[in-house]
Backbone as CSV, one residue per row, in Angstrom:
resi,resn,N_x,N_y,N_z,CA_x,CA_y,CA_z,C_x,C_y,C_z
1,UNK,124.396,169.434,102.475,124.750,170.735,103.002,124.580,171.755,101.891
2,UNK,123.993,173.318,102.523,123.639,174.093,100.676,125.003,175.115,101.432
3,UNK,125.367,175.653,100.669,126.169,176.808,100.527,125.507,178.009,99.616
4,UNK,125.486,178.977,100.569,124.345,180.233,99.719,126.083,181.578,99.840
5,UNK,126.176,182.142,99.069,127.066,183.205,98.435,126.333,184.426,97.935
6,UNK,126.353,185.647,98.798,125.678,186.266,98.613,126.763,187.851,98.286
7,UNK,126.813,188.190,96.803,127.875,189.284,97.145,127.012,190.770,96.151
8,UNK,126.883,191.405,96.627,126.165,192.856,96.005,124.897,192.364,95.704
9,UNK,124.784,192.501,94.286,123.250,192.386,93.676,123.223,190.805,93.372
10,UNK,124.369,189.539,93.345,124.560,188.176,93.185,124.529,187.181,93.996
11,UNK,123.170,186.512,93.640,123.270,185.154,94.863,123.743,183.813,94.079
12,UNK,124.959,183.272,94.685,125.191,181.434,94.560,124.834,180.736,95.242
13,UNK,124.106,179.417,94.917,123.859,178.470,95.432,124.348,177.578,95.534
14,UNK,124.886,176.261,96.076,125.481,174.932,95.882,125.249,173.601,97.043
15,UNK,124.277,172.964,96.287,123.739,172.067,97.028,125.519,170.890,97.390
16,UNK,126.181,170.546,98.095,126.974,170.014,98.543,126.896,168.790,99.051
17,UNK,127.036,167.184,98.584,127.109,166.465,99.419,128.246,165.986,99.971
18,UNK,127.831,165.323,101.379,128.780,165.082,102.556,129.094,166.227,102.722
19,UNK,130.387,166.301,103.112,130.837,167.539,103.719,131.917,168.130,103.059
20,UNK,132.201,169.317,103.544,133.201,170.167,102.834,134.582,170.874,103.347
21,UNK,135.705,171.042,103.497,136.244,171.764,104.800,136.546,173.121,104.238
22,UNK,136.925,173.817,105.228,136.512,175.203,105.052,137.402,175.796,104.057
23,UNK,138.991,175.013,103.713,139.667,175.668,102.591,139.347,175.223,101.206
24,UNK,138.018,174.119,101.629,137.546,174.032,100.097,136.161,175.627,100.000
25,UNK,135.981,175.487,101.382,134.575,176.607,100.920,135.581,177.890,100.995
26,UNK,136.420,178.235,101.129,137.263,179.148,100.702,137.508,179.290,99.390
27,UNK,138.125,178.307,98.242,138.236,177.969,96.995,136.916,177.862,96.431
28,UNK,135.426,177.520,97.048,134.582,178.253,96.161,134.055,179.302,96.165
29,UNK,134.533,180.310,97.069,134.413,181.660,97.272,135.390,182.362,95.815
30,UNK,136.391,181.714,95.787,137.260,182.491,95.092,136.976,181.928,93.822
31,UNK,136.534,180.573,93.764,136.123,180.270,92.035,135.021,181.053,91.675
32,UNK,134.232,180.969,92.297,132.676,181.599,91.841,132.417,183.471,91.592
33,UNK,133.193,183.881,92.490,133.498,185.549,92.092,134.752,185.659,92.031
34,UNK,135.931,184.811,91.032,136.709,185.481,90.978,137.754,186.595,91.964
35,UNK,137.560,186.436,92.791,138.491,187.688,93.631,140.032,186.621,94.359
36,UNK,140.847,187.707,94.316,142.352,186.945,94.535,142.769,187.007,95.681
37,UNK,142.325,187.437,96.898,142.324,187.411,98.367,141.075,187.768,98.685
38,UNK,140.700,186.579,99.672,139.992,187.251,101.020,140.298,187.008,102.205
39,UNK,139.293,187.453,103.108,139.820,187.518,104.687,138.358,187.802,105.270
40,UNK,138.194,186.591,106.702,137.208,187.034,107.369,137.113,188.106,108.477
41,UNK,135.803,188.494,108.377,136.050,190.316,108.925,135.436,190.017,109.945
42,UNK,134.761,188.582,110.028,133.472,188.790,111.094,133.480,186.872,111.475
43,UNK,133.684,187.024,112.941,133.355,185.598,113.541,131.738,185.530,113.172
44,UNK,132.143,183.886,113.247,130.936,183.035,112.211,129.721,183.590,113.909
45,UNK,128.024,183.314,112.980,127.417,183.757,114.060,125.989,182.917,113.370
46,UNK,125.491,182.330,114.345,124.254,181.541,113.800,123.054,182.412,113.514
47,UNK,122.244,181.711,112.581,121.389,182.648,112.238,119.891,182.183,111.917
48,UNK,118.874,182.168,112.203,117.704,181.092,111.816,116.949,181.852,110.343
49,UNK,116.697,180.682,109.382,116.437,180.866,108.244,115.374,180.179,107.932
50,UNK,114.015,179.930,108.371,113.200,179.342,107.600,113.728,177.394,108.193
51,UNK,113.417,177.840,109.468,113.664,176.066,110.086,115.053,175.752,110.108
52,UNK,116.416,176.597,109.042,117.598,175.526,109.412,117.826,176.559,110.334
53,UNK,118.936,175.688,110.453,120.508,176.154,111.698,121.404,176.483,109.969
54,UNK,122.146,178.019,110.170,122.673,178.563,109.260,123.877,179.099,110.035
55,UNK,124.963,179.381,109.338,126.349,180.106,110.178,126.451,180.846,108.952
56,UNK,126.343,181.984,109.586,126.589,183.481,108.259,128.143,183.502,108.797
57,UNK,129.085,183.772,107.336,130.508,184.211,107.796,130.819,185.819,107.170
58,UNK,131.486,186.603,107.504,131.393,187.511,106.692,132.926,187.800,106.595
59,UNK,133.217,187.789,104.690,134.675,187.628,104.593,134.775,189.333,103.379
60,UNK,135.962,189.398,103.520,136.181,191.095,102.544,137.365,190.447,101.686
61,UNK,137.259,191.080,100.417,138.518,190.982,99.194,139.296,192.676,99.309
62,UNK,139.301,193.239,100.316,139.439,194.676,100.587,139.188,195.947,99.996
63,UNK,137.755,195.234,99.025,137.133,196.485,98.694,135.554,196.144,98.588
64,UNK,135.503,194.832,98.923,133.498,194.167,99.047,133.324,193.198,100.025
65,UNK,132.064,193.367,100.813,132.154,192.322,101.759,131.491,191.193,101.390
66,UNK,131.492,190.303,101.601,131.139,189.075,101.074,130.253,188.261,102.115
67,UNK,129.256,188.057,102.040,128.447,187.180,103.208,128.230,185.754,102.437
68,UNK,128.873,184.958,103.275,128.544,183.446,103.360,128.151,182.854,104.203
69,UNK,126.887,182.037,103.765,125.741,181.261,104.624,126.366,179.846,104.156
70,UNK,126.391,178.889,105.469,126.872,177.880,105.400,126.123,176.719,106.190
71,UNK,124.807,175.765,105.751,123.976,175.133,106.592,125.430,174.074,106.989
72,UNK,125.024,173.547,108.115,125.894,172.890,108.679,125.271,172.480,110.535
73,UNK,126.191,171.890,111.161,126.143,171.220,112.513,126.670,172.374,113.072
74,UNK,126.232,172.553,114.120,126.376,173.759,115.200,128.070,173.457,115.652
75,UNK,128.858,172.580,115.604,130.251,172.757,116.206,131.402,172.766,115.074
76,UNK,130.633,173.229,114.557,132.355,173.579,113.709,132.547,174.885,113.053
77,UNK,132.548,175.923,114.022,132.931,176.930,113.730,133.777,177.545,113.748
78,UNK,134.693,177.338,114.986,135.687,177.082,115.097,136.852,176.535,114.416
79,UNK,136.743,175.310,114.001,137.425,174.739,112.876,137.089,175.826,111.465
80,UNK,136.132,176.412,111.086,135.501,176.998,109.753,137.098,177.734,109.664
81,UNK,137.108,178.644,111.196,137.104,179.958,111.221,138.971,179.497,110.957
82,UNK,139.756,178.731,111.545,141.130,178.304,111.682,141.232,177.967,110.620
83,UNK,140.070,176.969,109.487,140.288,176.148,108.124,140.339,177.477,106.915
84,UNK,139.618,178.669,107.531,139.528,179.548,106.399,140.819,180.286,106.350
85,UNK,141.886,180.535,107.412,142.923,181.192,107.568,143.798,180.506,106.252
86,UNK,143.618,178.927,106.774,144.699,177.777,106.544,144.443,177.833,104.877
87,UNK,143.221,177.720,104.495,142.787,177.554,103.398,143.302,179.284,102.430
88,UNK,143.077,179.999,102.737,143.946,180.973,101.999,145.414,181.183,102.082
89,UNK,145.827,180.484,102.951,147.275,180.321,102.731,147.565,179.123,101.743
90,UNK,146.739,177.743,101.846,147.020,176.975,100.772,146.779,177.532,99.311
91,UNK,145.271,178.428,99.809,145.311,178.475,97.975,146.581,179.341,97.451
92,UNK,147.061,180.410,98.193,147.878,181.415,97.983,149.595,180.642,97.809
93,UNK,149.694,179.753,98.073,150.582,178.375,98.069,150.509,177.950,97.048
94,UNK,149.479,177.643,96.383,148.877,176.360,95.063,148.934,176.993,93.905
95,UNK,148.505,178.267,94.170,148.065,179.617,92.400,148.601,180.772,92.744
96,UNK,149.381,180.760,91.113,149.726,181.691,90.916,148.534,182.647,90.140
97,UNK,148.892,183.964,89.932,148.055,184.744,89.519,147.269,184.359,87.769
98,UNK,148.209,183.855,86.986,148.157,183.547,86.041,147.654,181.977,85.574
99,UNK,146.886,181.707,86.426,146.250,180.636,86.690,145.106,180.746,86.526
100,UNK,144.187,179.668,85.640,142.629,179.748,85.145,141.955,179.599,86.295
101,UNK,140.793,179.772,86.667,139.687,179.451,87.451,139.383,178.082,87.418
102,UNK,139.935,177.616,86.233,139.523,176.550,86.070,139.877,175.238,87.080
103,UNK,141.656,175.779,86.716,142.037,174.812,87.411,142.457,174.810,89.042
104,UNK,141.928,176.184,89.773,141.177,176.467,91.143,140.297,175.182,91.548
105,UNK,139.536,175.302,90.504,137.690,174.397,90.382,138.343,173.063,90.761
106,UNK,139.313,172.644,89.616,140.023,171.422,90.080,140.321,170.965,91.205
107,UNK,140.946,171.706,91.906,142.335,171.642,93.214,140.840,171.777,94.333
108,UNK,139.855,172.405,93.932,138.462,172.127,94.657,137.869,170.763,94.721
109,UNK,137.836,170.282,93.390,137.235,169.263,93.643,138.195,167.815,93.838
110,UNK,139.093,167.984,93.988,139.841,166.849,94.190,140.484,166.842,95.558
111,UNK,139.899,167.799,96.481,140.126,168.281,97.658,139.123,168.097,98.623
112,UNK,138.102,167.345,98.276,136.823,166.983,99.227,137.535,166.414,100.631
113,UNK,136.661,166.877,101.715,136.819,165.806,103.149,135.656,165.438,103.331
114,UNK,135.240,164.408,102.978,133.889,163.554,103.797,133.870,163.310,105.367
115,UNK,135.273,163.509,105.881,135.256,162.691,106.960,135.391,164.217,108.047
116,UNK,135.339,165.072,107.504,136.053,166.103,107.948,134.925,166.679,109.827
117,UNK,133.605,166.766,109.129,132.831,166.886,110.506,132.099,165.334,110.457
């Protein structure tokens, strides 16, 4: 699965294997640019890119909008859209402000669901 992060003039990439759930792709929204809340502004909406199946999400830190492309299986958008709520309440649960990125990255990667779709 790739995860593309697209914010102003900055594109991220992240080739992903198995799968991911959405309060981890939440936590790499917030590791990778740094920002301390977001929120989605815009139900997920498919999008064709050069042969895949893509779900653009579009999330705001309440002053930039943030577009995330997420290759994936056509039914879980739904879940994305409930996991991204859930998932900023965990991270907002887990870190405090004074907390490295680093150890975000952590609580990311020790947070995988393989089984998840």
């Amino acid at each position: 699965m790739k995860l593309v992060i697209n914010f102003q003039q900055h594109s991220k990439e992240i080739e992903i294997r198995g799968h991911v759930t959405a309060s981890c792709l939440y936590l790499h929204v917030q590791a990778l640019f740094q920002i301390q809340n977001f929120m989605l502004v815009s139900k997920a909406r498919k999008i064709q890119n050069k042969g895949e199946s893509l779900t653009q999400l579009q999330v705001t830190d309440g002053s930039a909008v943030f577009v995330v492309l997420l290759c994936k299986s056509r039914h879980v958008e739904n879940k994305l859209q409930k996991e991204l709520k859930e998932g900023r309440e965990q991270y907002q649960k887990q870190f405090k402000t004074n907390q490295t990125m680093q150890e975000a990255w952590r609580f990311v990667t020790q947070n995988w669901d393989f089984d998840m779709f």
